[in-house]
LOMARSE-189515 format. One line per field, with one value per residue: residue number from 1; residue in three letters; z, x, y of N, C-alpha, C in turn. Coordinates in Angstrom, 2 decimals, always signed. Example, Ala and Ser with C-alpha at 12.3 -4.5 7.8 and 13.67 -1.06 7.14 Angstrom:
% residues 2
i: (1  2)
aa: (ala  ser)
n.zz: (+7.80  +7.08)
n.xx: (+13.19  +12.85)
n.yy: (-5.69  -2.25)
ca.zz: (+7.80  +7.14)
ca.xx: (+12.30  +13.67)
ca.yy: (-4.50  -1.06)
c.zz: (+7.80  +7.87)
c.xx: (+13.20  +12.90)
c.yy: (-3.30  +0.03)
This chain:
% residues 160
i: (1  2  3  4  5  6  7  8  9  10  11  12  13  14  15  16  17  18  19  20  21  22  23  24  25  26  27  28  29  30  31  32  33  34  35  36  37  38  39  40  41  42  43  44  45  46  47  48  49  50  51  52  53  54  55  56  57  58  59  60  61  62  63  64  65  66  67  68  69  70  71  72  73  74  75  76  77  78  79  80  81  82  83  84  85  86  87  88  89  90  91  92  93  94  95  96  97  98  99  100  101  102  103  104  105  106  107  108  109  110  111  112  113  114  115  116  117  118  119  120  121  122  123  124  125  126  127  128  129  130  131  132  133  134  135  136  137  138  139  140  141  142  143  144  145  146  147  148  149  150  151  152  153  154  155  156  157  158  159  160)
aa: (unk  unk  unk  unk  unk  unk  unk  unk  unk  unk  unk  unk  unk  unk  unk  unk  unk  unk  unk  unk  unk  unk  unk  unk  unk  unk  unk  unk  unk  unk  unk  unk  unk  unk  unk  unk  unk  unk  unk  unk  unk  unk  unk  unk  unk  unk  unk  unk  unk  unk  unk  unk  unk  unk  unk  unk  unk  unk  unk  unk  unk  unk  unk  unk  unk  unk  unk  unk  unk  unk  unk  unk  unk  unk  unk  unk  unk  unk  unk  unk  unk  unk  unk  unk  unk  unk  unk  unk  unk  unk  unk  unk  unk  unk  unk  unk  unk  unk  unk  unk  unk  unk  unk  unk  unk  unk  unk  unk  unk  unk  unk  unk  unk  unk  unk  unk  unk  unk  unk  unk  unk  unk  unk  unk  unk  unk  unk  unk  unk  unk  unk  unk  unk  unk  unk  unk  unk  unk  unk  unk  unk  unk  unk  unk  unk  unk  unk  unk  unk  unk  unk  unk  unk  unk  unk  unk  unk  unk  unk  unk)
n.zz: (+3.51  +2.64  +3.82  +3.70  +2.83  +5.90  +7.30  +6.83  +6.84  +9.88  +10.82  +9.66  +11.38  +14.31  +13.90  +14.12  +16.58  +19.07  +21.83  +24.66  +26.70  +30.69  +31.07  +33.34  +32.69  +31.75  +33.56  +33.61  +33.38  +32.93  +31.53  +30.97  +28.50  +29.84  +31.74  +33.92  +36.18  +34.63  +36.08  +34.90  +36.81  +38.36  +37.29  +38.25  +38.33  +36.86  +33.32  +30.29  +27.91  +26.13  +23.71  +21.60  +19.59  +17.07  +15.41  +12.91  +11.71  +9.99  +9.85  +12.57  +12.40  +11.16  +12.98  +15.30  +15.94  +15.99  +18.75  +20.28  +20.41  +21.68  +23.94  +24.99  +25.54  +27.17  +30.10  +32.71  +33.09  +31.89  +30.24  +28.03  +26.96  +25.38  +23.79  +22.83  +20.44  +19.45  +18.05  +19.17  +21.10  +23.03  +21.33  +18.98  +19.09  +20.77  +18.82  +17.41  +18.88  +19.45  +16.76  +16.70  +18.62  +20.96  +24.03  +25.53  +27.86  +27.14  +26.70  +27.03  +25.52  +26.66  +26.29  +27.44  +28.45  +25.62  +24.98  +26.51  +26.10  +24.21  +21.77  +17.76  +15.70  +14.40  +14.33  +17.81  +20.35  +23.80  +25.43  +28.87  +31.30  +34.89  +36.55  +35.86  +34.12  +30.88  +28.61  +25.92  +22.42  +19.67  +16.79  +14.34  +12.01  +14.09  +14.86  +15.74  +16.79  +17.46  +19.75  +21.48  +21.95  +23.14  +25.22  +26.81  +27.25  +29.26  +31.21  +31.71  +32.69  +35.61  +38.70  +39.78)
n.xx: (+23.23  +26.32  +29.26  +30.98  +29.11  +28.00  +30.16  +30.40  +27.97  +27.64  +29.89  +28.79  +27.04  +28.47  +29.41  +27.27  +25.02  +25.87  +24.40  +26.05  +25.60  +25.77  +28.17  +31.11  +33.27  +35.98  +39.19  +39.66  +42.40  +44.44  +46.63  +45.67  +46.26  +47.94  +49.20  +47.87  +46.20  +43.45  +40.49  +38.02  +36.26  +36.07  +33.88  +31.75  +28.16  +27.41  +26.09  +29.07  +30.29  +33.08  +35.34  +37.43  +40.13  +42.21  +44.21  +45.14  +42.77  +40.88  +37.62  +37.28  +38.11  +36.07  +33.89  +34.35  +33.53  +30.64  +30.75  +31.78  +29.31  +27.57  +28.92  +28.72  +26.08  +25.33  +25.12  +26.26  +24.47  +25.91  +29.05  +31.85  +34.26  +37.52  +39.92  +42.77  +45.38  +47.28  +49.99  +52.15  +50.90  +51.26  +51.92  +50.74  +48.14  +47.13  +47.49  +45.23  +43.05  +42.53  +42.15  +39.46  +38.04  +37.85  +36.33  +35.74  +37.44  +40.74  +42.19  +45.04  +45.83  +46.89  +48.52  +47.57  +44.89  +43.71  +44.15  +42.34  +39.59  +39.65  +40.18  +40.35  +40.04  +39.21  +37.27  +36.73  +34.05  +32.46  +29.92  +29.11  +27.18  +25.99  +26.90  +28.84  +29.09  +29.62  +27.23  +26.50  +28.13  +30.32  +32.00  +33.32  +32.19  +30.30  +26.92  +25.39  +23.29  +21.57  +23.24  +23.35  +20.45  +20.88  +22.07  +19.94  +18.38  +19.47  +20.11  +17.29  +16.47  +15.21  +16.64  +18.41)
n.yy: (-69.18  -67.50  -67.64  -64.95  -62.96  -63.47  -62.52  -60.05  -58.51  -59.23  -57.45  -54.98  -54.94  -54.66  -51.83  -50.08  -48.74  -50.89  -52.56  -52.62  -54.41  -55.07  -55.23  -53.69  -50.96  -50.54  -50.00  -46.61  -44.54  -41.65  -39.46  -35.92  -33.46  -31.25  -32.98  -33.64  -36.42  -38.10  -39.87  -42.46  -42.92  -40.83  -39.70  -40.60  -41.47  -40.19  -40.14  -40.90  -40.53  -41.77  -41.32  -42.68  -41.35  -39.82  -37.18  -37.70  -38.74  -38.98  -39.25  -38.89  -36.38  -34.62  -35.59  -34.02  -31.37  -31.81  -33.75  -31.85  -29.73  -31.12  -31.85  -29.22  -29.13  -30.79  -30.11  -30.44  -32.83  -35.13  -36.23  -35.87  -37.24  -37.17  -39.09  -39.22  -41.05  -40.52  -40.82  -38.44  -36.99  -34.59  -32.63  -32.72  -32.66  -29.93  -27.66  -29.07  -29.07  -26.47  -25.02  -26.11  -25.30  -26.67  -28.28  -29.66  -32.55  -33.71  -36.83  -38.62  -41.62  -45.04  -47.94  -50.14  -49.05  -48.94  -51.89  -52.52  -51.37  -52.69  -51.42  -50.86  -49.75  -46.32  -44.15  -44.78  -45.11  -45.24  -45.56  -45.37  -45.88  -44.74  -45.90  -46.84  -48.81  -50.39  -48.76  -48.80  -49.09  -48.09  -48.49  -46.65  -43.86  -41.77  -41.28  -38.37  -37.78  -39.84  -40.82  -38.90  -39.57  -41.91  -40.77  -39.71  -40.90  -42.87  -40.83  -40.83  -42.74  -44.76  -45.51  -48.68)
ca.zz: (+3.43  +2.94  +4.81  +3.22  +3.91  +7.20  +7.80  +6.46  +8.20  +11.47  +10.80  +9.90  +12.86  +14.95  +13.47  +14.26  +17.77  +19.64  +22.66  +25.39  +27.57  +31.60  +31.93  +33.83  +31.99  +31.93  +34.46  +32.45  +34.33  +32.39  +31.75  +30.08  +27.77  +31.28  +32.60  +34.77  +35.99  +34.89  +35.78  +34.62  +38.15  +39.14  +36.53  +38.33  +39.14  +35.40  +31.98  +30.49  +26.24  +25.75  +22.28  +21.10  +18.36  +16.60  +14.76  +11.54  +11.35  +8.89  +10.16  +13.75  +12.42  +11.00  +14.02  +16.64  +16.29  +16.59  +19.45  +21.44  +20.62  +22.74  +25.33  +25.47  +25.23  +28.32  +31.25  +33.40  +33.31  +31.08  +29.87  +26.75  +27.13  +24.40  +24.35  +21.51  +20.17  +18.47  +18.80  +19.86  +21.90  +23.51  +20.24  +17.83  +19.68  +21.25  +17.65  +16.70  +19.94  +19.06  +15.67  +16.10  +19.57  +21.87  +25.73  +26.50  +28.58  +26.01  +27.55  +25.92  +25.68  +26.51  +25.59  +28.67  +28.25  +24.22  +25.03  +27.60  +25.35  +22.74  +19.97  +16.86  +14.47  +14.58  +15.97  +18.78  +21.31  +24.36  +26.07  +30.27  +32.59  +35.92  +37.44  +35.14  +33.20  +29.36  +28.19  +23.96  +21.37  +18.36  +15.80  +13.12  +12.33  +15.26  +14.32  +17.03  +17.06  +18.21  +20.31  +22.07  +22.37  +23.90  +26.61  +27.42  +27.75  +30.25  +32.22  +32.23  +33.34  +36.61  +39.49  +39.89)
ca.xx: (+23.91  +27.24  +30.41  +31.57  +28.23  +27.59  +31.01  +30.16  +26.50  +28.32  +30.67  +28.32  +25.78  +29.30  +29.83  +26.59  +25.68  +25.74  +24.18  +26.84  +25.20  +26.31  +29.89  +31.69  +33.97  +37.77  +39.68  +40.78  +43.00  +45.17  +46.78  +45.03  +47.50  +48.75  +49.80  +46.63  +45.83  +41.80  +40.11  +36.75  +35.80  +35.48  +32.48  +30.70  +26.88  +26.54  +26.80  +30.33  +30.97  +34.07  +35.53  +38.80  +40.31  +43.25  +43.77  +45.46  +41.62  +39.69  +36.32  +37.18  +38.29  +34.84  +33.06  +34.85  +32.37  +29.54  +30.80  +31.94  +28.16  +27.12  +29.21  +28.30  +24.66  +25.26  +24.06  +27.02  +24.46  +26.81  +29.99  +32.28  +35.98  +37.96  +40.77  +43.87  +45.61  +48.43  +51.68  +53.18  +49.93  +51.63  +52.78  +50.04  +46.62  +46.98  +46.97  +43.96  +42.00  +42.60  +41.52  +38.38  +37.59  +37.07  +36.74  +35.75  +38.60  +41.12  +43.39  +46.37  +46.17  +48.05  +48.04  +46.51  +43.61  +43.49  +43.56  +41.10  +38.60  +39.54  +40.04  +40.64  +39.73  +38.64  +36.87  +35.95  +33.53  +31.58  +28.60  +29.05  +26.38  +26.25  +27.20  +29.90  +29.05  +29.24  +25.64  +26.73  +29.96  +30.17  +33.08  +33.56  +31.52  +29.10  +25.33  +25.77  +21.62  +21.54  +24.21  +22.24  +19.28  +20.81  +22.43  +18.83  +17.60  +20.22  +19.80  +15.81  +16.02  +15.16  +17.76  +17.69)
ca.yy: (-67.90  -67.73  -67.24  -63.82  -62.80  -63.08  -62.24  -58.49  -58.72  -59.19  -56.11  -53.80  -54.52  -54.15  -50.76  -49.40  -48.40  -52.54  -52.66  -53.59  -55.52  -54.83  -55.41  -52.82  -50.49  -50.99  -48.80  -45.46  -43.80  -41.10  -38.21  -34.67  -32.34  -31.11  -33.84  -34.17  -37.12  -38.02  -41.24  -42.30  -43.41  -39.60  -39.28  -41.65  -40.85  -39.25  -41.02  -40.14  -40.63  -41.66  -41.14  -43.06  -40.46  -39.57  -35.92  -38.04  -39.71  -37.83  -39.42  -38.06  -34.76  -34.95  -35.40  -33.29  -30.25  -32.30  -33.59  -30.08  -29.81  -32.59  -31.62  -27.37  -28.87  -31.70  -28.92  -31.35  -33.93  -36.07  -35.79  -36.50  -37.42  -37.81  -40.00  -39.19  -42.36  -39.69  -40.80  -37.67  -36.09  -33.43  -31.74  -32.89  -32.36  -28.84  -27.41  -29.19  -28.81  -24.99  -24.60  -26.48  -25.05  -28.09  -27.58  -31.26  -32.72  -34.56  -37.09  -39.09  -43.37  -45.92  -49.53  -51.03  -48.28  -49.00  -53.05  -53.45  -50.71  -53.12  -50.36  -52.03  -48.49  -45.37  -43.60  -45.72  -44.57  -45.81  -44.68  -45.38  -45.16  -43.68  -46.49  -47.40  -50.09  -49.88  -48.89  -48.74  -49.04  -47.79  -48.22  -45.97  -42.54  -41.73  -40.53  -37.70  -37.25  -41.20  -41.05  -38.17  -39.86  -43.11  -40.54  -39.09  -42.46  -43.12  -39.89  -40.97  -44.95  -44.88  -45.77  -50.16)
c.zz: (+3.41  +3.64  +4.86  +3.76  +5.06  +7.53  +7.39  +7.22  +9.44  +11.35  +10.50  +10.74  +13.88  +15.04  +13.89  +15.76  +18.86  +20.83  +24.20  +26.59  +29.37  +32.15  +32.09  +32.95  +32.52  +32.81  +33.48  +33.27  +33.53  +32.20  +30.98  +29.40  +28.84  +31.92  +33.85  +35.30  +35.95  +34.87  +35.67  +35.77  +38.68  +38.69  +36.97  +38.83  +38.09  +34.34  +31.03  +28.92  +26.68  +24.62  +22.31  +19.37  +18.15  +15.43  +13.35  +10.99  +10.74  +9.63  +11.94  +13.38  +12.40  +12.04  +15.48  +17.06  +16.69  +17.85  +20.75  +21.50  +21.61  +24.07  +25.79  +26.17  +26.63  +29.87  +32.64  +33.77  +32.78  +30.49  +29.00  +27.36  +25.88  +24.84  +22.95  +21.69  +19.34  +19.02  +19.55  +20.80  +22.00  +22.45  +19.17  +18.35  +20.31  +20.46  +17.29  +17.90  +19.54  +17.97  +15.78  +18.00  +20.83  +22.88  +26.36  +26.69  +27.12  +26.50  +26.62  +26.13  +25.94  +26.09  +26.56  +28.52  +26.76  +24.45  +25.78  +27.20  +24.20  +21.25  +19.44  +15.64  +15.03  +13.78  +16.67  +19.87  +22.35  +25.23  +27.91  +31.17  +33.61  +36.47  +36.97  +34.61  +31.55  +28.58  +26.21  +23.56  +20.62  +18.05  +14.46  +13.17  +13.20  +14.50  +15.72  +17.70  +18.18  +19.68  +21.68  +22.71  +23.32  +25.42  +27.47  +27.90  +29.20  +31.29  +32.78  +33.03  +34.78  +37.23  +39.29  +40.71)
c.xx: (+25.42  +28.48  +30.65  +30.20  +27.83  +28.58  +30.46  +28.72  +27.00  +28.98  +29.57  +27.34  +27.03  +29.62  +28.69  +26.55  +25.06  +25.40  +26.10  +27.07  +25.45  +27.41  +30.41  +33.05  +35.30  +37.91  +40.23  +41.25  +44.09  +45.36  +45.86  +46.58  +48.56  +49.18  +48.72  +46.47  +44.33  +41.73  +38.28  +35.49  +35.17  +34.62  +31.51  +29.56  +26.36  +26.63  +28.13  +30.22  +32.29  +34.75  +37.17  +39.31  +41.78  +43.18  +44.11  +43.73  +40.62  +38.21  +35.96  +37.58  +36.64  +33.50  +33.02  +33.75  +31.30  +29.35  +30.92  +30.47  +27.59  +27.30  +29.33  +26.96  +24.63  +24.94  +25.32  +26.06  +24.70  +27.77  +30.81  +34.05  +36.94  +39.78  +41.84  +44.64  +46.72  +49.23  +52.30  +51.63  +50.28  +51.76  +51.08  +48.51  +46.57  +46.04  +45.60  +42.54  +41.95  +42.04  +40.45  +37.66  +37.01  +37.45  +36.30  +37.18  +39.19  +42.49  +44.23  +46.62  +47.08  +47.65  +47.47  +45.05  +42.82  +43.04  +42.22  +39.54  +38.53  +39.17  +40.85  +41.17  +39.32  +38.00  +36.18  +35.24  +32.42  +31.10  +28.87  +28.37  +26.92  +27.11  +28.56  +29.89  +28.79  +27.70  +25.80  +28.48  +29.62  +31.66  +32.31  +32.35  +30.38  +27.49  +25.10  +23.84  +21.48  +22.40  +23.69  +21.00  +19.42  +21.61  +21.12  +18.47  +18.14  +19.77  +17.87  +15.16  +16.03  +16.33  +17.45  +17.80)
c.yy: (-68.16  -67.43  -65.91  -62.78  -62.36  -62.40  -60.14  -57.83  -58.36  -57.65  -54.78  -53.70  -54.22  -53.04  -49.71  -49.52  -49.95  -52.12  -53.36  -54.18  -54.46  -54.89  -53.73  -52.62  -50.53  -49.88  -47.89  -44.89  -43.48  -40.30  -37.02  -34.33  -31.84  -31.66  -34.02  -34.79  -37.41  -39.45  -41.09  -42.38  -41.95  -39.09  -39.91  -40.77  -39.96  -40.02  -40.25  -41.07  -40.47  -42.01  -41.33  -42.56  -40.61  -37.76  -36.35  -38.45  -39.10  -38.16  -38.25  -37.04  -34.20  -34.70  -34.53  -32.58  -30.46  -32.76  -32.48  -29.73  -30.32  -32.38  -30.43  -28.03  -29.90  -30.50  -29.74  -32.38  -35.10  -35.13  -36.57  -36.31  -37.99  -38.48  -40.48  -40.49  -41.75  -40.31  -39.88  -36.63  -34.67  -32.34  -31.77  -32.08  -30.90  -27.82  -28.10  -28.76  -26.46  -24.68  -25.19  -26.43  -25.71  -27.23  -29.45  -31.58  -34.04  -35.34  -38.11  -40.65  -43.72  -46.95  -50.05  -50.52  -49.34  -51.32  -53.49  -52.57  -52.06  -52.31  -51.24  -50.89  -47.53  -44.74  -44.76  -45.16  -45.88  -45.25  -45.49  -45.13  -44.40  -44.32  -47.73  -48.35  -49.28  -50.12  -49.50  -49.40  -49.11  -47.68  -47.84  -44.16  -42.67  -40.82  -40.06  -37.74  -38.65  -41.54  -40.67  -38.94  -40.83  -42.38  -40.12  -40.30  -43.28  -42.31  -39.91  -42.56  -44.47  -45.99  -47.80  -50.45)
């Protein structure tokens, strides 16, 4: 097989939704639109989507609605956090969280967050157990139905 190949092989099993093993999820700790402060630590004891977006990112414009779905339809036993990568947050994201009716909590990166997620592209998302370890990761468009299913699966594994 050759180089070019695998090399594209590899990327698109990366792109779909990779298992990610048991390592414990980076510390997020950051602000909302309000100046808030949210960390991921205080979701603990539910599984928690967290979605690395931007409003320039056509794919994540794309998927927003499906998400706000996800997270009307979560009953609070999981929760979706999205996580803007705009340069100017404050100014840019209000407007879009408005016209496309989000209510999931939407908080504003930094680079320590963005390195230790290791976003590369977007949309980047990762699935978080209860107990905070990263269950999934998916780069690029999310298949919201799948996404779904791997949070039920979570909310049904028995305790270990």
């Amino acid at each position: 097989m050759n180089k070019a190949l695998i090399a594209v092989l590899a990327l698109a099993l990366a792109a779909c939704g990779s298992p990610a093993g048991s390592r414990q999820a980076p510390e997020l700790v950051l602000p909302d639109l309000a100046g808030k402060t949210v960390s991921l630590a205080a979701f603990r004891g539910k599984p928690v989507l967290v979605n690395f977006w931007a409003t320039w990112c056509d794919t994540c414009r794309t998927e927003m609605p499906a998400l706000e779905e996800l997270y009307r339809r979560s009953g609070e036993k999981y929760s979706v956090l999205g996580v803007s990568l705009d340069e100017n947050a404050p100014a840019a994201v209000p407007p879009f969280i408005k016209e496309h009716a989000l209510t999931f909590p939407i908080l504003i990166a930094d680079r320590k967050v963005l390195d230790g997620y290791a976003v590369r592209g977007l949309p980047t998302a990762y699935l978080v157990d209860a107990e905070g370890r990263i269950a999934r990761r998916w780069v690029g468009a999310l298949d919201v139905p799948a996404v779904e299913n791997d949070i039920l699966a979570l909310l049904n594994r028995r305790p270990e």
